[in-house]
N, C-alpha and C positions, 0 to 999 in steps of 0.2 A: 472330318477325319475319315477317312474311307476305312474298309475293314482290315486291311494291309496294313496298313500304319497303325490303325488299334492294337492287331496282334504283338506288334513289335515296339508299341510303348511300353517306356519302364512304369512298371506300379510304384505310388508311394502314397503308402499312411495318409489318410488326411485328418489330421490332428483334431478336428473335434469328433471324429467316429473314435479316434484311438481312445480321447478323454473320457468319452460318453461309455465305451466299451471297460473303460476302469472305475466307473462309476463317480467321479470325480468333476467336483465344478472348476468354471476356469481359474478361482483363485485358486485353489485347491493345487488342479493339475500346475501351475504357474511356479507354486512356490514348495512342491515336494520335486518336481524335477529343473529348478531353478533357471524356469523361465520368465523375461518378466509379461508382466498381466498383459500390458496394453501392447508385445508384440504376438503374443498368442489371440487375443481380439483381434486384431489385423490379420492376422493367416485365417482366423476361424471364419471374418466376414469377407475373404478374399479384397480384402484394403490392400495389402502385401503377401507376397510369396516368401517361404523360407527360401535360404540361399541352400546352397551344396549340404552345408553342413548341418545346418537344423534338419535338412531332410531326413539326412544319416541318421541323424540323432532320434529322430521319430520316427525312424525305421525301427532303430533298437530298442527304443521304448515299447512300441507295439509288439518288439517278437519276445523280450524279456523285463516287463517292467521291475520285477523284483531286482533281478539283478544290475538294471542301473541304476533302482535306488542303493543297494549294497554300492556298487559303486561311487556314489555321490559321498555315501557318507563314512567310505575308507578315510582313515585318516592317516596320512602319511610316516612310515617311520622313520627314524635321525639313523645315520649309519654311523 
């Protein structure tokens, strides 16, 4: 990658600095952000990439883990 094209790559989280940076093992991080175990062992050993949306998703995790655990564990109300 020359430094041209560095400059203008998108950053994204990579999930075991995020987990390690929330002090969190992989079961841990797995099943408080309800991921399963063995696709976060695949991105963490680069076995598999996340798609689009796990990126997002550990994009938001890294910039507000509080609030998507609030998230996770709103529980929806009946109208």
């Amino acid at each position: 990658m020359t430094d041209a094209e560095f400059a203008v790559a998108r950053r994204v989280p990579r999930v075991k600095i995020v987990r390690r940076a929330l002090w969190l093992t992989q079961e841990q991080f797995a099943a408080q952000y309800q991921n399963p175990l063995g696709t976060l062992r695949d991105w963490e050993q680069n076995a598999a990439a996340p798609d689009a949306t796990a990126k997002a998703y550990i994009r938001a995790i890294a910039g507000g883990p509080a609030g998507v655990l609030r998230a996770l564990s709103a529980v929806p109300t009946a109208k």
